[in-house]
Every structure is written in C-alpha cells, then in structure tokens.
N, CA, C and O of each residue as an XYZ file, in Angstrom:
824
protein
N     -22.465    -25.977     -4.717
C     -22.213    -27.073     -3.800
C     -20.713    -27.322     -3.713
O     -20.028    -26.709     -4.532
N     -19.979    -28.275     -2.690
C     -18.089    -28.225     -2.333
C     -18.188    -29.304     -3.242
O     -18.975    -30.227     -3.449
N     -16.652    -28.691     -3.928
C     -16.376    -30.086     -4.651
C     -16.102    -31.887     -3.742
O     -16.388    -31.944     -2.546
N     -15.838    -32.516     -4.093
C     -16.173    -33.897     -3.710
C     -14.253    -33.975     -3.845
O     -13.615    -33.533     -4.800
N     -13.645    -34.677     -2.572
C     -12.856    -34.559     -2.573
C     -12.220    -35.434     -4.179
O     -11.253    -35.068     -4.847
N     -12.624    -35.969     -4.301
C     -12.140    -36.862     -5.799
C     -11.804    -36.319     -6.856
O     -11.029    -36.683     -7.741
N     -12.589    -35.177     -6.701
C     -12.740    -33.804     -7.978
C     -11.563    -32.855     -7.515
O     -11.110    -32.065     -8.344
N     -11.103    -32.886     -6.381
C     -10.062    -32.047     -5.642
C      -8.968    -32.221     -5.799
O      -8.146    -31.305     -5.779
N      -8.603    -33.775     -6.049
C      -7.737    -34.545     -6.186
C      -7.568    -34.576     -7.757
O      -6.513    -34.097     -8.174
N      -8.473    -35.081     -8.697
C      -8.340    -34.581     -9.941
C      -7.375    -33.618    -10.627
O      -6.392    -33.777    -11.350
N      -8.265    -32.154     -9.944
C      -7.556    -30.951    -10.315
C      -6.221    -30.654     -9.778
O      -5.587    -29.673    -10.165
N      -5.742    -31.543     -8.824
C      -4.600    -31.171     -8.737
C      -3.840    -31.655    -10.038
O      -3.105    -30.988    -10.767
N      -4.268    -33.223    -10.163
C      -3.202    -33.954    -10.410
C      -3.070    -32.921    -12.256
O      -2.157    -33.359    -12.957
N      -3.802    -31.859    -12.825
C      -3.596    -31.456    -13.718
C      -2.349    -30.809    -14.000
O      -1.751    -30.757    -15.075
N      -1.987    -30.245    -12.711
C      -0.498    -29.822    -12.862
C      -0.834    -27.854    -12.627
O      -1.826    -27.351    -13.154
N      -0.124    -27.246    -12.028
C       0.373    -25.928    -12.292
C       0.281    -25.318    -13.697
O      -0.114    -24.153    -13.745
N       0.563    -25.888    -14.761
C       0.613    -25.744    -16.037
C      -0.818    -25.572    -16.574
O      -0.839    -24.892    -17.600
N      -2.319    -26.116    -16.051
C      -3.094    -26.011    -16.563
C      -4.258    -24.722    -16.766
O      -4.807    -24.164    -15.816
N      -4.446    -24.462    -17.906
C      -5.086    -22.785    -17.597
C      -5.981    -23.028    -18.677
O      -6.060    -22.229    -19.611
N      -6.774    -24.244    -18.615
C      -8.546    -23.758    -19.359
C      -9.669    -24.536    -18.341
O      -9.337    -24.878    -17.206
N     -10.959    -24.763    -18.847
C     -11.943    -24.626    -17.940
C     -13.112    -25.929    -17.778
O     -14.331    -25.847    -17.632
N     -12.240    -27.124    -17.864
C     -12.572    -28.347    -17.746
C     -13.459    -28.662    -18.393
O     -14.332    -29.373    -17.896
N     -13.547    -28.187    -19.892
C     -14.370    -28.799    -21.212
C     -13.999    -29.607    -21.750
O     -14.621    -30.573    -22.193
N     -12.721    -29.325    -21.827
C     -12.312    -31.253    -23.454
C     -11.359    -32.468    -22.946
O     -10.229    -32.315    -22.480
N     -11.761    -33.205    -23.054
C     -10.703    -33.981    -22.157
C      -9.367    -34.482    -23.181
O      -9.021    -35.654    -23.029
N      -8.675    -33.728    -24.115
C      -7.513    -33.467    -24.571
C      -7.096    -32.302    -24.628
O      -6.360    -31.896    -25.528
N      -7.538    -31.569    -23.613
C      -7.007    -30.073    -23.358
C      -5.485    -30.113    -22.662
O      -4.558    -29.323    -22.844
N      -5.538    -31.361    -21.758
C      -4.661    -30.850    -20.764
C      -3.677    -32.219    -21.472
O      -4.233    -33.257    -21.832
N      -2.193    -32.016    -21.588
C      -1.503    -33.107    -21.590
C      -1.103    -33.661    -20.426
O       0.108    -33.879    -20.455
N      -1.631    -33.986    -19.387
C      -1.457    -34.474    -18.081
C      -1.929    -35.902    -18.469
O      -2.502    -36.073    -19.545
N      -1.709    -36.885    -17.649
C      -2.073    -38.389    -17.944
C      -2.722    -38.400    -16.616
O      -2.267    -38.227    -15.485
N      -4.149    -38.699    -17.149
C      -5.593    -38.671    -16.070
C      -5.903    -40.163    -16.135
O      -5.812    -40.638    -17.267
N      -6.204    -40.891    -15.287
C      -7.119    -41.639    -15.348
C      -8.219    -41.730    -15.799
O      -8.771    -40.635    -15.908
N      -9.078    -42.978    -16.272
C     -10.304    -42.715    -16.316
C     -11.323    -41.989    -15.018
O     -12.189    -41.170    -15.325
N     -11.150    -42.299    -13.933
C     -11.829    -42.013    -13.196
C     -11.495    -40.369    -12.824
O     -12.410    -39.728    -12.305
N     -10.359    -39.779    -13.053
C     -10.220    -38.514    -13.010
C     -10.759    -37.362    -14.379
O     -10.770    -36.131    -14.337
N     -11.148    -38.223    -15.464
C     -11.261    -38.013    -16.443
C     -13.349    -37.627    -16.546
O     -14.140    -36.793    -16.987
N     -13.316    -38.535    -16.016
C     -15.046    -38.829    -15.445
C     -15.248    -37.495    -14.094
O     -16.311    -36.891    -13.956
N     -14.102    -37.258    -13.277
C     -14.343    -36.074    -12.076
C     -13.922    -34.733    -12.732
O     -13.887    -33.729    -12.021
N     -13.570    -34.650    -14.175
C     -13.137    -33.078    -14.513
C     -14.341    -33.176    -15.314
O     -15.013    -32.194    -14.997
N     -14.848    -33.727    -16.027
C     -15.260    -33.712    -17.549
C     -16.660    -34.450    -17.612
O     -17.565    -33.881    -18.221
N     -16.840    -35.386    -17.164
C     -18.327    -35.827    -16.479
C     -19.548    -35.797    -15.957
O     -20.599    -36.428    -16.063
N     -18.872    -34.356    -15.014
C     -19.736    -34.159    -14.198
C     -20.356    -32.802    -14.285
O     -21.074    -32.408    -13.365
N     -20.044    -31.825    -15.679
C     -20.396    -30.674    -15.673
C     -19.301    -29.502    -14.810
O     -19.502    -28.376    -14.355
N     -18.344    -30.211    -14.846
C     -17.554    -29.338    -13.560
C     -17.463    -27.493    -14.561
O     -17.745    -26.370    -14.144
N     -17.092    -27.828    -15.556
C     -17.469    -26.611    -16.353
C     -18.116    -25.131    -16.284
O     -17.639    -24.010    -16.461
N     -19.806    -25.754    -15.847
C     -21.095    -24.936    -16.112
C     -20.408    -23.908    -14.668
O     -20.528    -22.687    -14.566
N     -19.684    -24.854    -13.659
C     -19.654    -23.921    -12.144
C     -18.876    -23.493    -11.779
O     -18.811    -23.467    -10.550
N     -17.688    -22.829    -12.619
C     -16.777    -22.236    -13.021
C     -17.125    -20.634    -12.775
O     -17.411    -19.930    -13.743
N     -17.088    -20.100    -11.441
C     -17.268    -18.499    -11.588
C     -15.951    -17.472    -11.886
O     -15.771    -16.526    -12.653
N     -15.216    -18.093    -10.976
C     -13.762    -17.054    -11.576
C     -12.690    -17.824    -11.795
O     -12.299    -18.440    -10.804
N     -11.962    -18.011    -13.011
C     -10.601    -18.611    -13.602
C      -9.133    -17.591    -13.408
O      -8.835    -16.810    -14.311
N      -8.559    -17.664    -12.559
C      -7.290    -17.208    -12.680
C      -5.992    -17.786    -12.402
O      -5.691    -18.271    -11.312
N      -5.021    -17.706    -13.685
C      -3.919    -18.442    -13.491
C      -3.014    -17.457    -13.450
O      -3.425    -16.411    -13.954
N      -1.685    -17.419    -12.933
C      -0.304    -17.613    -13.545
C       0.476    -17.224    -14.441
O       1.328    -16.340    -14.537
N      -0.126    -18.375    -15.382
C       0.208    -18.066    -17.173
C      -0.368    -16.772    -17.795
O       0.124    -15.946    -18.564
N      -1.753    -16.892    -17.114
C      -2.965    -16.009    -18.166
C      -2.570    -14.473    -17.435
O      -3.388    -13.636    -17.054
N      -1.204    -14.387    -17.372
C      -0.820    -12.614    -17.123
C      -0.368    -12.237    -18.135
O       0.022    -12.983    -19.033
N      -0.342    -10.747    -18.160
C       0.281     -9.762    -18.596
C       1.345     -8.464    -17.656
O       0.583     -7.635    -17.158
N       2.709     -8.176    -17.367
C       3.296     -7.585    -16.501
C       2.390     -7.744    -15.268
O       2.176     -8.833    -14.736
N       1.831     -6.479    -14.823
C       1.216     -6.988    -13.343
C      -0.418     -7.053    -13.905
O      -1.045     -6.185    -13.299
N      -1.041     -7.578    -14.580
C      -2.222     -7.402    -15.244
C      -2.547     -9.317    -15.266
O      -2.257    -10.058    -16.206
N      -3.287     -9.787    -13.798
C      -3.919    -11.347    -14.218
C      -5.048    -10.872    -15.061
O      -5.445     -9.713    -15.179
N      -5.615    -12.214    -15.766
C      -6.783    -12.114    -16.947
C      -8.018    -12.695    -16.262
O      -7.688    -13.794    -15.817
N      -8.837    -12.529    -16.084
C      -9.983    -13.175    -15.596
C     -10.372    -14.419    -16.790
O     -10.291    -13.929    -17.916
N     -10.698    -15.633    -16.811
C     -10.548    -15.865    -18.043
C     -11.655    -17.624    -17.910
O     -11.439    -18.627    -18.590
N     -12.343    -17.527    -17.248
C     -13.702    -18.574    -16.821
C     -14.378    -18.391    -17.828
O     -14.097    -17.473    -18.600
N     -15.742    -19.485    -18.109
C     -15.942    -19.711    -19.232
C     -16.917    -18.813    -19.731
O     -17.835    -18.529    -18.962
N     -16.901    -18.090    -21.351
C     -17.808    -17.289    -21.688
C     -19.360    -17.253    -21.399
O     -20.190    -16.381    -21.147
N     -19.348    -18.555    -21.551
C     -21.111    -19.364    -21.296
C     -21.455    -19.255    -20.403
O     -22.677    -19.159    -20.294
N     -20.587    -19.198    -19.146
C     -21.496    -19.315    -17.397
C     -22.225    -17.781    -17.368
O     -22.212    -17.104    -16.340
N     -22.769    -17.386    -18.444
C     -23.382    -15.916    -17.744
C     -25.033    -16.015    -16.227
O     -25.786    -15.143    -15.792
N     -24.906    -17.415    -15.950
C     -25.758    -17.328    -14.480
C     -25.350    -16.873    -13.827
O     -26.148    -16.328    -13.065
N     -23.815    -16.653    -13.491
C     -22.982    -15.827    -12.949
C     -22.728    -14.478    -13.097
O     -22.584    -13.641    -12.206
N     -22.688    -14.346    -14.200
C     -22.325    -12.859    -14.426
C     -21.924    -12.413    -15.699
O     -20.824    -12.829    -16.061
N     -22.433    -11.795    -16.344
C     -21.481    -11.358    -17.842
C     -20.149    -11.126    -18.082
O     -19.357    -10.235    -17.775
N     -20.094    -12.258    -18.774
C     -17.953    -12.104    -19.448
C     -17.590    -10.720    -19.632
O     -18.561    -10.019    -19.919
N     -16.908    -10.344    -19.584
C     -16.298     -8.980    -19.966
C     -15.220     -8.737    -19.929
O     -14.523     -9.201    -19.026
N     -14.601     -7.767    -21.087
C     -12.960     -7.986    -21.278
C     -12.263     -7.396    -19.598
O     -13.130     -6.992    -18.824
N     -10.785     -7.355    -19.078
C     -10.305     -6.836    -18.398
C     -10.297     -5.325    -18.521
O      -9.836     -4.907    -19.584
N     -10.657     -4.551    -17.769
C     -10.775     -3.019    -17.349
C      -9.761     -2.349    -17.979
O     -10.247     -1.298    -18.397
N      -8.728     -2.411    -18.230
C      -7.672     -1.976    -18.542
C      -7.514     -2.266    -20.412
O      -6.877     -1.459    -21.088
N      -7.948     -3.067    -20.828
C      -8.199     -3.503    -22.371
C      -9.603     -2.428    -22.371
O     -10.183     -2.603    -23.443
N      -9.923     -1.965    -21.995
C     -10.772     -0.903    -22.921
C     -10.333      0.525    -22.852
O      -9.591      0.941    -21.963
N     -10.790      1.229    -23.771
C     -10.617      2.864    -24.228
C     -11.313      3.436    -22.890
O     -12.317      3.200    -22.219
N     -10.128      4.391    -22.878
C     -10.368      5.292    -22.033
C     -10.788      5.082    -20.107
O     -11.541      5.602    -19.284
N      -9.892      4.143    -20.150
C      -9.433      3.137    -18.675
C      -8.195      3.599    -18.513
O      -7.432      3.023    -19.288
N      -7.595      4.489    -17.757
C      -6.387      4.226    -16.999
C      -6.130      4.112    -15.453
O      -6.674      4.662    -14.495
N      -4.869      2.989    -15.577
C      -5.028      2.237    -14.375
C      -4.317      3.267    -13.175
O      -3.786      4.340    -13.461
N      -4.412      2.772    -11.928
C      -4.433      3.575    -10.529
C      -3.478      2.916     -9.974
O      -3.862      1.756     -9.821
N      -2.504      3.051     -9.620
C      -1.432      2.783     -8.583
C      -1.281      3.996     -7.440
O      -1.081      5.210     -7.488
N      -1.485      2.999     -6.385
C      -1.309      3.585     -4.658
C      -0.139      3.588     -4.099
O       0.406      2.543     -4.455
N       0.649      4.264     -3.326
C       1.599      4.381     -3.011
C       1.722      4.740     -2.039
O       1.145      5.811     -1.856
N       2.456      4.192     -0.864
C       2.874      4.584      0.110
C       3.024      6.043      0.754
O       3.472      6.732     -0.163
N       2.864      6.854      1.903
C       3.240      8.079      2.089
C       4.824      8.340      1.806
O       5.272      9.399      1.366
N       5.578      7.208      2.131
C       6.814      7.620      2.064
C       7.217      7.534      0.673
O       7.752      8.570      0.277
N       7.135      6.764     -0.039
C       6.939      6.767     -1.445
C       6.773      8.199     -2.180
O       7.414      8.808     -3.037
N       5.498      8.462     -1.361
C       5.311      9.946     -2.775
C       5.937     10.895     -2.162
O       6.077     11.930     -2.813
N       6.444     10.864     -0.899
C       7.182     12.080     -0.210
C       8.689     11.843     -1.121
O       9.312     12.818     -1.541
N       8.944     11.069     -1.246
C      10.376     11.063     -1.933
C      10.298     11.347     -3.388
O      11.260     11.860     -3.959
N       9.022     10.991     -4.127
C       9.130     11.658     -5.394
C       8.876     13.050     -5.755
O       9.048     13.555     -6.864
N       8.477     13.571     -4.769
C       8.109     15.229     -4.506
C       9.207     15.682     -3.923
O       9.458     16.883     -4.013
N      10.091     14.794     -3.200
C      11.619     15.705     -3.090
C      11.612     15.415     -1.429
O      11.885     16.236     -0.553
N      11.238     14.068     -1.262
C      11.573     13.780      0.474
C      10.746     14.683      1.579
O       9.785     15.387      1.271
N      11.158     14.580      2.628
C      10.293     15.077      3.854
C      10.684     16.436      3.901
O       9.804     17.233      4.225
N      11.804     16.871      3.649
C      11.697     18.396      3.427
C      10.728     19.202      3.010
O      10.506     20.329      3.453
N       9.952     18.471      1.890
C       8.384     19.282      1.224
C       7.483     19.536      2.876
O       6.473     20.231      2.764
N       7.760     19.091      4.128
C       6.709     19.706      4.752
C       7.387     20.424      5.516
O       6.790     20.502      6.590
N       8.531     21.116      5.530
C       9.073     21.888      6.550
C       8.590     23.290      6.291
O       8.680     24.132      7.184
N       7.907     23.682      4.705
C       7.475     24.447      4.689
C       5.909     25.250      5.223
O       5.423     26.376      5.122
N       5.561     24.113      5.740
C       3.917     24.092      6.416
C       4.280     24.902      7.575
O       3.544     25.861      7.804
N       5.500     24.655      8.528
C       5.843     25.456      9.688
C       5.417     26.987      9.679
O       4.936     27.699     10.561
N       5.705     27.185      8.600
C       5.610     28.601      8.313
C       4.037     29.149      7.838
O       3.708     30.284      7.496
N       3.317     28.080      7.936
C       1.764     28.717      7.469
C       1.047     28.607      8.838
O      -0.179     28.513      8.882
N       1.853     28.619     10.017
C       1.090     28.198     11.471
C       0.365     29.188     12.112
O      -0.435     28.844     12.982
N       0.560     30.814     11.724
C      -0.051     31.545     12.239
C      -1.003     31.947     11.281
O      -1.098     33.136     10.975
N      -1.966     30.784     10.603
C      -3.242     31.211     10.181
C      -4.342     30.993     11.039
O      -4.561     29.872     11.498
N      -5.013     31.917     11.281
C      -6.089     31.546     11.541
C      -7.607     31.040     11.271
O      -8.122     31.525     10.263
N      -8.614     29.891     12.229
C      -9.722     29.320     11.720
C     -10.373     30.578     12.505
O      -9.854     31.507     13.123
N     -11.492     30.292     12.279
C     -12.789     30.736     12.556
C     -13.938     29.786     13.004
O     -14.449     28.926     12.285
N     -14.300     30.085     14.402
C     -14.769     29.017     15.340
C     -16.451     29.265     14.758
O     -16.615     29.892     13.712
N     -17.675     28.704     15.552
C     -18.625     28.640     15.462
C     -19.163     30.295     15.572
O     -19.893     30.860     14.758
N     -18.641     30.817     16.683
C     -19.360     31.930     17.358
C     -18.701     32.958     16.193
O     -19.358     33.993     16.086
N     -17.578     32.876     15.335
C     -16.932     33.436     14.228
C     -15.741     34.456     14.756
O     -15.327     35.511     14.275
N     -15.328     33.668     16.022
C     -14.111     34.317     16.536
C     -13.061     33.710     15.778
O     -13.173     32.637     15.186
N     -12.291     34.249     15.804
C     -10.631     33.736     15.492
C      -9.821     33.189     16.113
O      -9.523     33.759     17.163
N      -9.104     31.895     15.802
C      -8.100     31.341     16.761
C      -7.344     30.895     15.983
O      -7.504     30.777     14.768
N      -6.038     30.476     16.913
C      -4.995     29.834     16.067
C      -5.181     28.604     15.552
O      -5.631     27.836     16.402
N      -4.977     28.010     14.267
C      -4.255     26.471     14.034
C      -3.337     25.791     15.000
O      -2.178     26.173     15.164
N      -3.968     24.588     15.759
C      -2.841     24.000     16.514
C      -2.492     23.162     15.834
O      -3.019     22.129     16.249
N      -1.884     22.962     14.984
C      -1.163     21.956     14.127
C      -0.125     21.629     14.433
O       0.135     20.612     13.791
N       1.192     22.065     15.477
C       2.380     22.175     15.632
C       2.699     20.257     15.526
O       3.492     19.514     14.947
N       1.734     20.151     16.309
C       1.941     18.509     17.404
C       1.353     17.244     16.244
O       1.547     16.028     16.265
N       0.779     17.874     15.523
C       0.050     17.479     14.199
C       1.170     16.984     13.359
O       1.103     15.863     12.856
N       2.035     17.638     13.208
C       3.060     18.081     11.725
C       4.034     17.161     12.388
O       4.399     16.141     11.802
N       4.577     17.539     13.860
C       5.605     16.514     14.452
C       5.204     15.484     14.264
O       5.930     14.809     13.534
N       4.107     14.903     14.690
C       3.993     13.799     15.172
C       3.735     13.047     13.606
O       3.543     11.832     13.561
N       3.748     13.729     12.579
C       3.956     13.191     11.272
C       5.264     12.519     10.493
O       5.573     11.556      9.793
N       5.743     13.563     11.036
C       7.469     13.252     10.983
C       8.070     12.135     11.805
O       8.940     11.480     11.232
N       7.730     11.764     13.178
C       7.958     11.437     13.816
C       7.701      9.818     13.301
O       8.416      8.882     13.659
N       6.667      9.714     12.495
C       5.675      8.506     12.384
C       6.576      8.017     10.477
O       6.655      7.009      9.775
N       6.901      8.997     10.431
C       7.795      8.616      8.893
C       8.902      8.220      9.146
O       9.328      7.189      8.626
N       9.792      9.118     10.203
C      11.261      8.659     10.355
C      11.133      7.330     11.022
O      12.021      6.505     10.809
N      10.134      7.022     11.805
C      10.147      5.655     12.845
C      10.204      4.152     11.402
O      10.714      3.032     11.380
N       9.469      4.887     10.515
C       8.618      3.461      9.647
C       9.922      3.553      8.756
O      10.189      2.500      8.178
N      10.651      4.444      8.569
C      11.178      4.249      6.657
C      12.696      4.687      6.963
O      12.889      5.717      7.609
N      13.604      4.032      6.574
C      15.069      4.571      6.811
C      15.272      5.290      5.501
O      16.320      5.934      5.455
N      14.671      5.320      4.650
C      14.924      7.061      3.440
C      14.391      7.971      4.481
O      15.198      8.676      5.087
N      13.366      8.026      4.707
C      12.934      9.101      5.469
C      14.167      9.601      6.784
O      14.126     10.587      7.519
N      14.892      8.830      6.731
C      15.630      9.078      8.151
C      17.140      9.947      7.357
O      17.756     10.982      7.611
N      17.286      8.576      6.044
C      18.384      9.674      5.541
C      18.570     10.785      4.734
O      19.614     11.239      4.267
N      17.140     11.258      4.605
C      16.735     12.752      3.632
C      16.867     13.492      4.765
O      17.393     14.599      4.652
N      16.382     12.995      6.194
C      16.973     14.232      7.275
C      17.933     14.515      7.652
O      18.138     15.673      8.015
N      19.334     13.100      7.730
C      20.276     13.377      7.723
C      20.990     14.652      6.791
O      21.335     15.779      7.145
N      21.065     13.887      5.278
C      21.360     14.242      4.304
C      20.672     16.346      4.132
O      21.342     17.289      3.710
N      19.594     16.369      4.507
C      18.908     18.107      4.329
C      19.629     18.768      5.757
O      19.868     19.975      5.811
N      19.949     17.838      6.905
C      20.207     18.382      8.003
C      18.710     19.069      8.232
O      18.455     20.264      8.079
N      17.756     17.996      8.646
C      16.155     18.554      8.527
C      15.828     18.738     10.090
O      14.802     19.354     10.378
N      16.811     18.135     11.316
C      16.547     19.160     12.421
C      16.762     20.094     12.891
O      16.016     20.567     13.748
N      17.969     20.734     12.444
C      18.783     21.748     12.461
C      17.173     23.156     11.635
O      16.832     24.290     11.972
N      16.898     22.610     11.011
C      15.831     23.418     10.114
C      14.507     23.298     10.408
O      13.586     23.854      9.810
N      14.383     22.143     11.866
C      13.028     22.256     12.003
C      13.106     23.381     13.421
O      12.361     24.281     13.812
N      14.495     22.761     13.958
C      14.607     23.902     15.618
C      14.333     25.416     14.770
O      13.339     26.125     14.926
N      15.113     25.607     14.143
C      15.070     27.332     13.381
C      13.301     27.218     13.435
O      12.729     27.689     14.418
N      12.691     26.723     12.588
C      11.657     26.908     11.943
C      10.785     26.724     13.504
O       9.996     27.641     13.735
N      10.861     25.836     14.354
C      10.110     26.122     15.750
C      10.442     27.467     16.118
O       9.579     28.327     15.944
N      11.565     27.791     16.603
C      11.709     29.247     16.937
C      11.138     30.310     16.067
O      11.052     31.469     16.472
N      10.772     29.970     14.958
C       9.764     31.055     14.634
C       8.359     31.257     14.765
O       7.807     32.226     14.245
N       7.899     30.608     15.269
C       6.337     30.026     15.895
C       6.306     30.572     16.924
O       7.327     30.592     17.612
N       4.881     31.316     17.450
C       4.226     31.647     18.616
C       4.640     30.363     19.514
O       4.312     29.217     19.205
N       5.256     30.628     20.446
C       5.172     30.003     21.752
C       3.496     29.625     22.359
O       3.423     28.969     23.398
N       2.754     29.880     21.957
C       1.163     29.119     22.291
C       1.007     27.799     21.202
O      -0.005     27.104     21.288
N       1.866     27.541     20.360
C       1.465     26.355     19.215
C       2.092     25.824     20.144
O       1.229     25.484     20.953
N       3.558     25.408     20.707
C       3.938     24.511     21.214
C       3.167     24.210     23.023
O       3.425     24.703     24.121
N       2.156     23.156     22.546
C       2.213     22.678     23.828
C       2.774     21.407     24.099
O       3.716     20.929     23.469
N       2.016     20.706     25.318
C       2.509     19.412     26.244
C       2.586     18.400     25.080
O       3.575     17.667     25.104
N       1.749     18.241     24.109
C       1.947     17.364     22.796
C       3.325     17.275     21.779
O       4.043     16.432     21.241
N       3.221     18.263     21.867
C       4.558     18.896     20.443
C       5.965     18.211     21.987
O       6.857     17.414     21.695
N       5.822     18.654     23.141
C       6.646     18.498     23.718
C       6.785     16.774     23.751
O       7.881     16.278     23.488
N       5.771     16.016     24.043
C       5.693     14.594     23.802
C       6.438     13.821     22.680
O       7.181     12.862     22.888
N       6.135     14.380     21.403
C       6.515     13.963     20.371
C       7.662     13.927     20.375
O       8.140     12.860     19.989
N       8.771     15.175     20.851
C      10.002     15.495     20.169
C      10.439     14.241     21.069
O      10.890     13.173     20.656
N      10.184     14.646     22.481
C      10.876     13.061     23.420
C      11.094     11.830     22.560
O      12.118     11.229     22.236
N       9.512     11.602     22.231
C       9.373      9.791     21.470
C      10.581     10.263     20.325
O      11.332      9.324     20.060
N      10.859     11.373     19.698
C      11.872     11.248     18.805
C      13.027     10.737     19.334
O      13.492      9.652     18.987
N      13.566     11.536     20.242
C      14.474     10.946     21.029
C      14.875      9.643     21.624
O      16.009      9.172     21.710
N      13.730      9.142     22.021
C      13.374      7.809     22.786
C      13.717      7.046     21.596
O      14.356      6.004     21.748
N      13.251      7.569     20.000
C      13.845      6.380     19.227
C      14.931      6.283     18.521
O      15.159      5.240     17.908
N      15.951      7.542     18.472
C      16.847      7.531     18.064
C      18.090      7.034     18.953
O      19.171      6.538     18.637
N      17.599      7.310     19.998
C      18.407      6.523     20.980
C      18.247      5.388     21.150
O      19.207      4.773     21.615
N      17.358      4.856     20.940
C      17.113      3.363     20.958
C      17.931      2.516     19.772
O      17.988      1.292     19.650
N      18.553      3.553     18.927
C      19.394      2.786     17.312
C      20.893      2.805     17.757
O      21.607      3.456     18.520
N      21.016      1.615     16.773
C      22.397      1.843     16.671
C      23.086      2.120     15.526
O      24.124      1.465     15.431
N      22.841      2.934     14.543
C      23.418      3.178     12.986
C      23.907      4.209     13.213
O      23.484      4.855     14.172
N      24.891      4.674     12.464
C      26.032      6.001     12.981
C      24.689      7.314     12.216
O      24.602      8.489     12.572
N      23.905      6.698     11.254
C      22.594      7.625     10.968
C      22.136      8.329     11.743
O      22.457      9.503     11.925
N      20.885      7.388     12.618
C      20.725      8.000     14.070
C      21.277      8.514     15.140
O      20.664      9.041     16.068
N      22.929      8.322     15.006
C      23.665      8.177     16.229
C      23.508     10.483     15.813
O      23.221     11.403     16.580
N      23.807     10.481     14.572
C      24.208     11.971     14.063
C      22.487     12.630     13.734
O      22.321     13.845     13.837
N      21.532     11.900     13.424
C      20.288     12.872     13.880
C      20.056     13.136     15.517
O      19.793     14.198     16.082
N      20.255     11.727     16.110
C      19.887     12.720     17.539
C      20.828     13.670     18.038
O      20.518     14.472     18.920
N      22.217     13.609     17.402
C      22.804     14.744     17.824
C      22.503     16.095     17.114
O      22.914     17.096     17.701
N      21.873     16.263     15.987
C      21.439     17.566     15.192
C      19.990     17.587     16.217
O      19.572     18.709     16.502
N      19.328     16.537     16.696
C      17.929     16.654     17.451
C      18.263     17.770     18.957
O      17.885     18.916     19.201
N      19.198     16.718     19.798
C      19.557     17.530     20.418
C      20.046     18.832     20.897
O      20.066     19.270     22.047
N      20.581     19.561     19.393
C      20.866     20.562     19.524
C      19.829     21.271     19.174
O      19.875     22.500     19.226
C-alpha cells in the first residue's frame, strides 16, 4: 500500500545520513517528534521494507543491498554477487573505448583487405562480401561520436591508408552506398571548425 504522506515526511526529516530499516527508535540521532516517531516505528513500517539502498552502504562502485533480513515474504536475503567465490564482475564499454585499448581505429583498416572473400548463397553459388559500405559507414559513425577516434586518424594518417587500401578492392565492392558514406564524411568534416578536421578532410580529400 503508498505510504501516507506523514510517513513521507517522517523519513525525510531523518536526514541523508540515515542507513538502517526503521526498527529502533534510537537508531537514528535525528530529533523526531513523537508523532514522527509513531510514523517510522509504530506502524510496522519495517515488515515493508523490500529494497534498502544508501550512499553510505558502498563499497568503490559496489552499493550493498541491505533491507531487513526478516522480510523473506519478499524474497531471500542474500549476500551481494560479487562477495561470493567464484563471481567476477562485468564491465561494458563503449565501442570507442575498446577500440582504443586494442590500439584505436586503425585495428579495422585491416578488414579492407579480407574483402575478396567469398559467401556462398542458398543455390551454393559464390559471391562477393559487400561489406565495403558496412566498414565505412562504421568509421564514419565513430569519427562523428568520439574526438579520439578523430585524432587516432589524424595522428595514423588513417585516410591516406584507407584511399590506398580502397584502391586495392574490386571496383564491384564500391557501390552508390560506400559512395554515400564518404560524402556524409565530408559533409561532417566540413561542417567543423578544429584545425583537426580542418587537416582530415584535407588527407579525405585527397
């Protein structure tokens, strides 16, 4: 059921500072009224306690779940995931993120060069990978979002090495797409004003 605004008002007045689960009424050194004293502690506010998280009750980036052992109508207490054997924790990371710990956007200039593999269709003919417009439009979507990404191309001179690396590609990978993309490159480097961009669209252009 919603708490009763009185009970709302209560818990504020406990303060930021407070991190247990409205059992004793000398838990908190806050100065309660009686009648606030009667809306924490009175009324069972306790038993309906499903999830406790404070603030205080961290560890580095690790909050504690930390509501009362007893409410198991809710759910069984159980330590934090990370406090048991053989738990290790998962951190996600950005594309641009792990491209720079693998050594920046340069790690895909080498894909250019795997373009004349071929799939194998239903009927079990052979055709090319059109990936060309695929791979740009990857690049395209990194340099737009992330200014590392913009200055690992500066810095590798990564258009200068992608024109080479197009000119070695079948002229059938590049179609009307791949041609789309390089434009929007253009369209956004021209759209900057950092002497960065000012010197990729001139390595673009050439």
């Amino acid at each position: 059921k919603p708490l009763a605004p009185e009970t709302i008002f209560a818990i504020y007045r406990l303060g930021p500072g407070y991190v247990n689960n409205f059992q004793y009424e000398r838990e908190s050194g806050a100065l309660l009224s009686q009648d606030d004293k009667l809306e924490l502690y009175g009324r069972n506010l306790s038993s309906n306690v499903v999830f406790n998280y404070n603030p205080k009750a961290c560890e580095n980036n690790t909050c504690f779940e930390s509501s009362p052992a007893q409410n198991l109508a809710f759910f069984v207490h159980s330590p934090h995931a990370t406090m048991m054997s053989g738990v290790t924790p998962v951190k996600t990371q950005p594309i641009q993120e792990a491209l720079t710990s693998i050594g920046g956007i340069q790690v895909l200039f080498p894909l250019f060069g795997q373009l004349q593999t071929e799939s194998v269709n239903e009927e079990g003919a052979a055709r090319p990978l059109q990936v060309v417009g695929t791979l740009l439009n990857l690049i395209l979507g990194l340099m737009t979002s992330a200014a590392p990404v913009r200055r690992q191309l500066k810095n590798s001179k990564g258009f200068l090495l992608l024109g080479f690396l197009l000119e070695q590609i079948d002229p059938s990978q590049i179609d009307k797409f791949c041609v789309n993309v390089l434009m929007d490159m253009v369209t956004f480097l021209s759209g900057q004003d950092s002497n960065e961009c000012i010197i990729l669209l001139g390595s673009l252009l050439e």
